[in-house]
C-alpha positions in Angstrom: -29.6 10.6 -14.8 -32.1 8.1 -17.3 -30.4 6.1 -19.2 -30.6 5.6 -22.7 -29.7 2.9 -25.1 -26.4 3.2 -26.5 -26.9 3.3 -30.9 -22.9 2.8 -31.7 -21.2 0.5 -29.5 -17.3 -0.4 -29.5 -16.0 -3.1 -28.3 -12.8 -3.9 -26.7 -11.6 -7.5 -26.4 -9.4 -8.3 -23.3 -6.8 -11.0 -24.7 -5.6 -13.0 -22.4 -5.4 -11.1 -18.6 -2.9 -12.3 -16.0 -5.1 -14.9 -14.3 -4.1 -18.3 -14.2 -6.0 -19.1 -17.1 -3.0 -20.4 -19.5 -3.5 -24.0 -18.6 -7.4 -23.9 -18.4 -7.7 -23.7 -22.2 -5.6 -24.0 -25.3 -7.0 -20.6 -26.5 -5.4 -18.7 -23.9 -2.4 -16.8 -26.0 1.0 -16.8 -24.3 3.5 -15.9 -26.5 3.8 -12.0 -28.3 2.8 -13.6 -31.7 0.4 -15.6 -30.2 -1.5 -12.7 -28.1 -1.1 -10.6 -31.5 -2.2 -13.3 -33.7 -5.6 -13.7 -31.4 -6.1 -9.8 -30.9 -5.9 -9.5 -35.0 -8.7 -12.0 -35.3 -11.0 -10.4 -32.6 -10.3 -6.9 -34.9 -11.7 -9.0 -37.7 -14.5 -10.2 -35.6 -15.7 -6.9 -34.8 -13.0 -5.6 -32.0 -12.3 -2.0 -32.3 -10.0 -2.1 -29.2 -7.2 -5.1 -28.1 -6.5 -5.0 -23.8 -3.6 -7.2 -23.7 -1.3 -8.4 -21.0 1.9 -10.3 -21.5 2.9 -13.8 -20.3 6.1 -15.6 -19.9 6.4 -17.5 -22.9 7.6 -20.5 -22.1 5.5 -21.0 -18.8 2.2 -18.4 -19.3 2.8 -16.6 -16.3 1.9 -13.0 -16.4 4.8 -10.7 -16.7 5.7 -7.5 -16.4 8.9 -7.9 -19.2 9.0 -4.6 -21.3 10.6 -6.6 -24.3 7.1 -8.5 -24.4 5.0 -5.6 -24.5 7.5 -4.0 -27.0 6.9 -7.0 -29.3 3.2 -7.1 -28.8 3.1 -3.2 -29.8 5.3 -3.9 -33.2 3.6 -6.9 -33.9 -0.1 -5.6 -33.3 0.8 -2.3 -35.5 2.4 -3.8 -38.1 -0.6 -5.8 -38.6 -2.6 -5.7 -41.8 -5.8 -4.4 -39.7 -6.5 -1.5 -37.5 -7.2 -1.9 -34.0 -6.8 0.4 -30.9 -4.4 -0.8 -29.0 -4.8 -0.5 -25.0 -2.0 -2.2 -22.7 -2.6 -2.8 -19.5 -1.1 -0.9 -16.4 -2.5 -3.3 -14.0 0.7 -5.2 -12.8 3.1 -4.3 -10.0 0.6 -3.7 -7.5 0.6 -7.4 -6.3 0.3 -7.7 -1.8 0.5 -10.7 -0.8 0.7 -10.9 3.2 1.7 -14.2 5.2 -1.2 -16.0 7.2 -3.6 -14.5 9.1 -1.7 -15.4 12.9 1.5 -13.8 11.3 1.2 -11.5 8.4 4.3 -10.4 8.4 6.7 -10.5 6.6 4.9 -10.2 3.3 5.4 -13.4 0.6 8.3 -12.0 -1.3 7.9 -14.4 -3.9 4.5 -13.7 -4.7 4.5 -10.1 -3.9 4.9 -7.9 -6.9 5.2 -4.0 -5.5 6.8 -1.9 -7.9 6.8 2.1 -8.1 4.5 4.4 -10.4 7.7 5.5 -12.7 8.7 1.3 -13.0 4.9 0.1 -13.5 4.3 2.9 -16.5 7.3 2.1 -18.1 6.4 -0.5 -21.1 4.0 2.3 -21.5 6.2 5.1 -21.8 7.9 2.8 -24.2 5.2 1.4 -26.5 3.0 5.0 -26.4 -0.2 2.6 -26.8 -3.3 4.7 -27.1 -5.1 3.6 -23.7 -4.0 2.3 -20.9 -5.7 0.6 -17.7 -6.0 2.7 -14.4 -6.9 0.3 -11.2 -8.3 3.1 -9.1 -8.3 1.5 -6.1 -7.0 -0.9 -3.5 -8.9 -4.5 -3.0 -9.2 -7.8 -1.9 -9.3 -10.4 -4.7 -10.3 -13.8 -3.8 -6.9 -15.0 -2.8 -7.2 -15.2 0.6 -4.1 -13.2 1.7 -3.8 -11.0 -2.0 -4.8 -7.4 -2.2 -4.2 -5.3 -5.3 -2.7 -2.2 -3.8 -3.1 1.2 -5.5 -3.2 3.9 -3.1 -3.9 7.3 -3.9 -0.2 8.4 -4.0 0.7 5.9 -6.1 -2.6 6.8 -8.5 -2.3 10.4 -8.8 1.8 9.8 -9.9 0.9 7.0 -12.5 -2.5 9.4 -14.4 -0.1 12.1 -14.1 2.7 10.2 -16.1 0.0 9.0 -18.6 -1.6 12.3 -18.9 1.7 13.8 -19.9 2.7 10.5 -22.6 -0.3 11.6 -24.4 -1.9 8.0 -23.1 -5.8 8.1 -22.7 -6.0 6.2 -19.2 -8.9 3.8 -18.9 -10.1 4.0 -15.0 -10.7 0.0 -13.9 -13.4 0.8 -11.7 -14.3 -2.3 -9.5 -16.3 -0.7 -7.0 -18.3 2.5 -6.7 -15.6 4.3 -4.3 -12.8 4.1 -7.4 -15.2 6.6 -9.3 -15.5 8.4 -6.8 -12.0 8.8 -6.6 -11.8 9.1 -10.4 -14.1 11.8 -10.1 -11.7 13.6 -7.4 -8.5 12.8 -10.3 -10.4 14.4 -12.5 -11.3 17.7 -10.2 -7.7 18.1 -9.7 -6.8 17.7 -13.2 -4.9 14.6 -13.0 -6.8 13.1 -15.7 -8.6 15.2 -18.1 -12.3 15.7 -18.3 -13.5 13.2 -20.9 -12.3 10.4 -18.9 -12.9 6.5 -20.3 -14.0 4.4 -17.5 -14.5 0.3 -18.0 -16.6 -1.0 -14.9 -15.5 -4.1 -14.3 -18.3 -6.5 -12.3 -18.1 -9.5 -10.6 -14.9 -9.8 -9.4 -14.3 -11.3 -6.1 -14.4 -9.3 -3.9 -15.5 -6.2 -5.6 -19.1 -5.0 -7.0 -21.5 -8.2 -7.5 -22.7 -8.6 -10.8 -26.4 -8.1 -10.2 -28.4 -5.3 -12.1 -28.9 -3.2 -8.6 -25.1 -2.8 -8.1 -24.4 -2.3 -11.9 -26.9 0.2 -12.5 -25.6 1.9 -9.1 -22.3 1.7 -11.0 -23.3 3.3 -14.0 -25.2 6.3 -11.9 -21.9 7.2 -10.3 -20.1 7.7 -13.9 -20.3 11.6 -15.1 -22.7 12.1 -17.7 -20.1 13.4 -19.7 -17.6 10.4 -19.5 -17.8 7.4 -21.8 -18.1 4.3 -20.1 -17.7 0.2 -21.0 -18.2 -2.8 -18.4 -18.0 -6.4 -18.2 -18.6 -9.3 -16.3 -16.9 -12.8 -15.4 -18.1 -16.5 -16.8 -20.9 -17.2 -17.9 -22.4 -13.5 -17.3 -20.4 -11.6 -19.7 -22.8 -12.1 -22.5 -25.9 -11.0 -20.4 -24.0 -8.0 -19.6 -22.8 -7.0 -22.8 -27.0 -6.3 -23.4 -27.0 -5.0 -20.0 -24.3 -2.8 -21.2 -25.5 -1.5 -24.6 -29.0 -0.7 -22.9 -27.7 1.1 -19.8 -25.7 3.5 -22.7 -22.5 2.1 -22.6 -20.2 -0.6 -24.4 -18.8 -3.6 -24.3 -15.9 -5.7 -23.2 -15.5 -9.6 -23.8 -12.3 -12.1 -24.5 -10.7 -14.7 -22.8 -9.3 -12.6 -19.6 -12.6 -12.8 -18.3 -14.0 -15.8 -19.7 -13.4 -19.2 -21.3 -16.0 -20.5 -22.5 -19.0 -20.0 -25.8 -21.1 -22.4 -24.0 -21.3 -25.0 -21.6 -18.7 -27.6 -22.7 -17.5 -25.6 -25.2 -14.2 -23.6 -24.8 -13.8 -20.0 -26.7 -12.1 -18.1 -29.2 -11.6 -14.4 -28.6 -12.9 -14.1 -32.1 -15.7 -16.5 -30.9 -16.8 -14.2 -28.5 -16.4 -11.1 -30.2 -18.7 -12.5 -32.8 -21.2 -13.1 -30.2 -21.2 -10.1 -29.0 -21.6 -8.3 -32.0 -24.7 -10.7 -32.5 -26.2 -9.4 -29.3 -25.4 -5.6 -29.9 -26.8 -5.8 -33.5 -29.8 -7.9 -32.4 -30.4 -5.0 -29.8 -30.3 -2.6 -32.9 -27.0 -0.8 -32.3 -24.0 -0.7 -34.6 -20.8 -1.7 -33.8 -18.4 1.2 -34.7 -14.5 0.8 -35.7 -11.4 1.9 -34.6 -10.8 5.3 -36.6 -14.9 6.0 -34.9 -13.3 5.1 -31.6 -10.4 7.3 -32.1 -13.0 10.1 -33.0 -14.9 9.4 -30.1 -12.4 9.3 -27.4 -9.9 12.2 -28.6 -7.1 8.9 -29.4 -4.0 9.6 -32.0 -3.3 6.7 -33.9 0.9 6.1 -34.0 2.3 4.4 -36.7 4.6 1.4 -36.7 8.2 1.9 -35.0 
């Protein structure tokens, strides 16, 4: 299909991940009030959408603790701003094999494999208004991780968010997870107007170059809307690459720490900057009620 320059952008700002990031920079949010308190000033910045993972307070560690994700969700509603909120539904898929001469048995004390009903459940819980899909299995850069999400376990985790009423957003890191999202989709797992955030750069999975992207970006349905991002240094870059290609944005402190060389970011920071670029470009930046509109979402109130 040609692409067209997307006129109204959102942007979502991913808060603070569950890299190892939280020692890397003092703007990395680990505590509930802390990742609400950052996710309330990239909605000021421009933010129409909060991705937010939880940490372990006391030591930053990503967790998976439904109490955390409970608070976050009160905290981030109660809020005098509106924002869409999307949780993540990343975590529990975590392989981690032993050496390559013996890779069995797995490392039980890195490996983090839990089942679809158990790693939907804060979800199930908090009824945010989007969730993340991983539709696929793959190697990060760990040399003995793999994120594992086989098809089984995918079709029983859309299904569940399906049926909460949950938009799922399909993490697409390569072009075979559309293709699977596409197949979801055809057996009405996920609804038609699916949301799709293709996510570049990350080791190993699509390269961030303008061939593979655009190859990306081909392989989303016309009728599906569609955000992306990239790592470091090239998130800005692709949040015009983005906007241009007809789709939105994603920036924040999962993916990147840094404004500039020697200088450490804000998520409002970068949400500022991106809303620079897509205005400079000659797009708007649309809120969170336009979102909602958008993407079929119903806001919930406060618990």
């Amino acid at each position: 299909m040609p692409l067209a320059m997307n006129r109204e952008v959102f942007i979502t700002c991913a808060v603070t991940g569950s890299g190892a990031t939280q020692d890397r920079s003092p703007h990395v949010p680990r505590t509930p009030a802390e990742i609400t308190a950052s996710a309330v000033e990239a909605a000021r910045a421009g933010a129409a959408i909060v991705h937010c993972h939880v940490r372990d307070p006391d030591t930053g560690v990503p967790s998976r603790r439904r109490d955390l994700y409970r608070e976050v969700t009160d905290r981030i509603r109660a809020a005098d701003i509106d924002v869409v909120l999307n949780l993540t539904a990343g975590m529990g898929g975590d392989m981690v094999f032993g050496p390559p001469d013996a890779p069995l048995p797995l490392n039980d004390q890195a490996t983090d494999m839990a089942g679809a009903e158990e790693r939907v459940a804060h979800i199930a819980e908090c009824r945010p208004e989007i969730c993340t899909l991983d539709c696929g299995t793959m190697n990060f850069a760990e040399a003995d991780y793999v994120m594992t999400n086989t098809p089984g376990m995918l079709r029983a985790m859309g299904a569940m968010m399906t049926e909460m009423g949950v938009k799922p957003e399909i993490e697409a890191f390569d072009t075979g997870h559309l293709w699977f999202a596409r197949e979801l989709v055809k057996e009405g797992v996920l609804a038609p107007d699916a949301l799709v955030q293709l996510c570049m750069g990350v080791p190993w999975g699509a390269p961030d170059d303008l061939t593979t992207f655009l190859a990306m970006v081909q392989n989303v349905p016309a009728d599906w809307t569609w955000s992306a991002f990239a790592l470091g240094r090239h998130q800005m870059p692709f949040v015009a690459a983005s906007v241009l290609a007809g789709g939105n944005v994603r920036v924040g402190l999962e993916d990147n720490l840094m404004l500039g060389p020697g200088q450490l970011a804000t998520n409002a920071q970068l949400v500022e900057r991106a809303v620079g670029l897509i205005e400079g470009l000659g797009a708007k930046v649309i809120g969170p009620d336009a979102v909602r509109e958008k993407l079929g979402l119903t806001k919930r109130a406060p618990a």
